[in-house]
N, C-alpha and C positions, 0 to 999 in steps of 0.2 A: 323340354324347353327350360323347365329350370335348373336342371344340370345345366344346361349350355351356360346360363344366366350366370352362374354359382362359378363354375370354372373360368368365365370371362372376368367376372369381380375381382375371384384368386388373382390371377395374371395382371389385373389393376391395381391389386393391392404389392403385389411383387415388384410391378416397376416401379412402384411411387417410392417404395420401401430401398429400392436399391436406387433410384436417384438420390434419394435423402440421405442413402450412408456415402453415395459419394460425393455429394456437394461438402456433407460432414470431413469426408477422408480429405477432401482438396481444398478444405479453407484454412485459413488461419483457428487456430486454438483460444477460444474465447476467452477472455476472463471479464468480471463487473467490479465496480470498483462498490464496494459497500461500506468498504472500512476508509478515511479518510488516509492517501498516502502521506507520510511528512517525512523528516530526514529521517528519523527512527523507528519507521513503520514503511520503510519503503518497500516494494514491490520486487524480491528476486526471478528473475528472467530463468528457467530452469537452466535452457539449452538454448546460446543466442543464434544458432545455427538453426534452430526450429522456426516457423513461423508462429507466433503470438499476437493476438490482439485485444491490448487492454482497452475497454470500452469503463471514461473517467469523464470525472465531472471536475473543473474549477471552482470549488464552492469551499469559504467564499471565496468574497473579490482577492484579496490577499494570497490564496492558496499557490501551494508549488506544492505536484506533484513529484514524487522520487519516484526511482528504477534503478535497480543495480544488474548486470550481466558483469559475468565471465568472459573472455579474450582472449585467445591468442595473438604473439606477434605475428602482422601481415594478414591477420583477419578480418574479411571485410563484412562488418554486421550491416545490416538492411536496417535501416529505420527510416517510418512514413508516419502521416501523420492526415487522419479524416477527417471531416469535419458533418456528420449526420446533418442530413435538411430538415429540422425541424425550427417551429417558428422564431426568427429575433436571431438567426445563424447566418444568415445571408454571407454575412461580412465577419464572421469570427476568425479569429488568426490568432493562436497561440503560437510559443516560442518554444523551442526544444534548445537547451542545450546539454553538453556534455563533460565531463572533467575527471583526470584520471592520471597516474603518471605519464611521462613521456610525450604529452600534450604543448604543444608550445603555445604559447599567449594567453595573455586575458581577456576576457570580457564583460561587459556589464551585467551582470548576475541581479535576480530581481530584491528587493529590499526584505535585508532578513537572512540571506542566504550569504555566507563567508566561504572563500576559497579554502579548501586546508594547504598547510604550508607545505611546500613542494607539489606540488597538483599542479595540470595546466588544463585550460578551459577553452572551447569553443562552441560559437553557436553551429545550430542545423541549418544548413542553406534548404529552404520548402521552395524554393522558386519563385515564381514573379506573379503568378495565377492559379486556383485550384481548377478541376478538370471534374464536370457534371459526371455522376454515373451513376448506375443503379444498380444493386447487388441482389443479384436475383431469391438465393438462397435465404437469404435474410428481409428478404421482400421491402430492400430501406435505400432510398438516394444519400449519395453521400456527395461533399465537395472533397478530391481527395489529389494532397501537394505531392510536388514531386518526390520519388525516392531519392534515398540518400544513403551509399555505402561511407559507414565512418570505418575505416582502417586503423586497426589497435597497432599502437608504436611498443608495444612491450606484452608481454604475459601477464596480466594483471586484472584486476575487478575497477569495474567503469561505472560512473554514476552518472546519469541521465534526468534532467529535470523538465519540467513542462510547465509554462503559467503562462496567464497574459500580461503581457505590458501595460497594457492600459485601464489592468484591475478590472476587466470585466467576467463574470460567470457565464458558464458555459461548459456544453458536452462535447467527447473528443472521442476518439480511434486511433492510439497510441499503436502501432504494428512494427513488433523489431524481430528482425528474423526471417530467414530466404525459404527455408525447407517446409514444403509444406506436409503434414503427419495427423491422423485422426488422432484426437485431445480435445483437451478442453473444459470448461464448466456448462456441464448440460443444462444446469440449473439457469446460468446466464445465460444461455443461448434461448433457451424458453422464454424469459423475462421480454426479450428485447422490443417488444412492442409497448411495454409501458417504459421500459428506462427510457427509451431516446425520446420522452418526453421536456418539452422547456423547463429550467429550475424556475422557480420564483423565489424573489429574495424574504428570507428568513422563514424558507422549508428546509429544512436539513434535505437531501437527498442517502444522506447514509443510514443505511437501517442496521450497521452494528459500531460497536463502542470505538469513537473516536472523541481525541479531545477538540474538535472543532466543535464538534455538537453536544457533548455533556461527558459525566464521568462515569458514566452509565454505562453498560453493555445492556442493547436492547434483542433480545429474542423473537424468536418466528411470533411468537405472538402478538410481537406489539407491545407489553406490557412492561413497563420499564423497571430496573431492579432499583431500587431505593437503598443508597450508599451510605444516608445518612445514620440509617439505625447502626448503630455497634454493635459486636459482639462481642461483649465484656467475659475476660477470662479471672481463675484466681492465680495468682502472682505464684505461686510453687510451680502450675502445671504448666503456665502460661509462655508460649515462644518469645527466642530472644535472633532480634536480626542484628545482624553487622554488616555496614556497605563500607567499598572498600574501589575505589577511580584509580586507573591506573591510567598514563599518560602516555600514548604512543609517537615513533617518530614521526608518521606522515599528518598530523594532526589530530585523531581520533582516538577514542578511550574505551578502554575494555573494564567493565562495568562487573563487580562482583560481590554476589549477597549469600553470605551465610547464615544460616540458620541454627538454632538449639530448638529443639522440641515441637518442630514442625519441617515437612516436606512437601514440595511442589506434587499437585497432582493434575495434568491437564484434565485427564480423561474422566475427570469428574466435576467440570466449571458448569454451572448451572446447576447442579444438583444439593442435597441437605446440607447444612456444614456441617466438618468429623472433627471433631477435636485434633486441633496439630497436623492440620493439611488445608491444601489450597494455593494461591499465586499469591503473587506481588506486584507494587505498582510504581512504578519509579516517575518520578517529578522532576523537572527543571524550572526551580524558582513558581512552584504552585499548579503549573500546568503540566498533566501527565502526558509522558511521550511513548510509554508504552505499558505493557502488561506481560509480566514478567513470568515463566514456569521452569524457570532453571535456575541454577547459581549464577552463570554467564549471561551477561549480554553485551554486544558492542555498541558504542556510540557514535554515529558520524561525526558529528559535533556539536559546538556548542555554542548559543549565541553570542555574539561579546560582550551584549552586558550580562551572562549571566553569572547570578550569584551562590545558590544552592541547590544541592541534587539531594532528593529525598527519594527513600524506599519505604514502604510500608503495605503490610502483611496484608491479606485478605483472607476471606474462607470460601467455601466453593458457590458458595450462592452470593457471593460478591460485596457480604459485608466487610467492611473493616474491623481487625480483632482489634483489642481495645484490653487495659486494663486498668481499673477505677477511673474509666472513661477516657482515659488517656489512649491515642493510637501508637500499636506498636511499630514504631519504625525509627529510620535512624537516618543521617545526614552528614552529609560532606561539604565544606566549602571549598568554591571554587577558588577563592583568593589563596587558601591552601594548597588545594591542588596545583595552582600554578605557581608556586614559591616552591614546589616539592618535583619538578617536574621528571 
């Protein structure tokens, strides 16, 4: 009798195992948003032929998320857009739009967000009503808009934006991409019983380093790295940066930082600091828009009133190197850059 017990269990635990890798195999590829997206931390789409789904929050009122995908001419990407039933969602409706070459017309782009020159813009038509359903696999009701094939007018890299119009927070189901392929963040896919929780205003919902919620990169612990302490080097041994904006024609700037006496190390960010290693942290007019672990970076853009772009050194445990208290870094003006175009 308890073999029989033992071999019916197996057989239980076999289907359940192979439902679950095929619900896995046949959904979209998860991702969570932890890091807040902005124009310089935007989110690249591997393969827009894949099915993807970034599960993002609106926080805050203010936010616009990015997404960049890849295109061919005549390619028609899938982009929808869910809206999770959790409390104060009833009625949510974010905006998608998109812009990219070959696009014709303008539209009203949310506050903060400039067209680059030669780009054309269009919104996402989501329909007139979302459609109740409940997604078994993920055990979650969603309100979920109509699809939308956007067909790329050229070969080219497309940016995609998401916010609400009328500044409200809120959780979303970003999904671009028809083919559906096992993938994904196992990690998010676990999570999702506490993410599609309601935000409350002034909880951060990102648990890694974004400049909406501090200049901090926060760890699985929780425990937050403190920016303020320096670490003071002496002036012989000490790195020297140089940035250096370059202006491109479709509007956008490719971003470069050279170094003397220090190298990018990713594969050791959170760990001791080594003398003459670590990242960098690049600013626009005081507010960091990214974190830096190359010489290269590119910039989408730039706001229009903005006035200076800063780099400055770090070590692996996320202090700022420093010397006689001074931070190492260096700065570009923008009234430069654009007299120098």
């Amino acid at each position: 009798m308890k073999l029989y017990k033992s071999i019916a269990l197996i057989g239980s635990l076999l289907v359940f195992m192979f439902t679950l890798l095929s619900g896995i195999t046949y959904a979209h590829q998860p991702f969570c948003e932890t890091a807040d997206l902005t124009m310089a931390n935007a989110w690249q789409v591997p393969d827009s032929e894949i099915s993807y789904a970034y599960f993002g929050n609106v926080y805050p009122e203010s936010d616009v998320d990015y997404f960049k995908f890849d295109a061919v001419a005549g390619q028609e990407v899938l982009i929808s857009l869910s809206i999770p039933d959790i409390e104060g969602q009833e009625d949510y409706d974010p905006s998608i739009a998109v812009f990219g070459p070959g696009i014709e017309g303008e539209v009203e782009l949310p506050k903060g967000v400039t067209l680059p020159a030669g780009l054309g813009a269009m919104i996402i038509p989501l329909g007139e009503e979302p459609e109740y359903w409940f997604e078994e696999f993920g055990r979650q009701y969603y309100w979920n808009w109509d699809n939308y094939f956007f067909e790329a007018p050229e070969d080219a890299t497309y940016t995609a934006i998401l916010w609400h119009p009328e500044q409200e927070v809120g959780r979303y189901s970003f999904v671009i991409g028809e083919r559906e392929e096992f993938g994904g963040d196992m990690q998010c896919m676990q999570s999702l019983a506490s993410f599609w929780s309601p935000l409350v205003a002034g909880e951060s919902p990102y648990t890694e380093e974004t400049p909406m919620v501090t200049d901090g990169h926060m760890p699985a612990d929780g425990e937050q790295h403190d920016h303020s302490k320096q670490l003071n080097m002496s002036g012989d041994s000490a790195p020297i940066v140089d940035l250096s904006v370059i202006s491109l024609s479709d509007g956008s700037y490719n971003v470069r930082v050279q170094t003397l006496n220090f190298v990018f190390t990713p594969q050791n960010v959170d760990q001791d600091p080594v003398m003459g290693e670590g990242h960098a942290h690049l600013y626009v007019d005081g507010v960091k828009i990214a974190r830096l672990y190359g010489e290269w970076y590119h910039l989408d853009i730039l706001p229009d009133d903005a006035e200076m772009i800063t780099v400055v050194l770090y070590a692996n445990n996320h202090q700022p190197l420093a010397v006689d208290g001074v931070e190492i870094s260096d700065q570009v003006m923008v009234a430069d850059l654009m007299a120098n175009p």
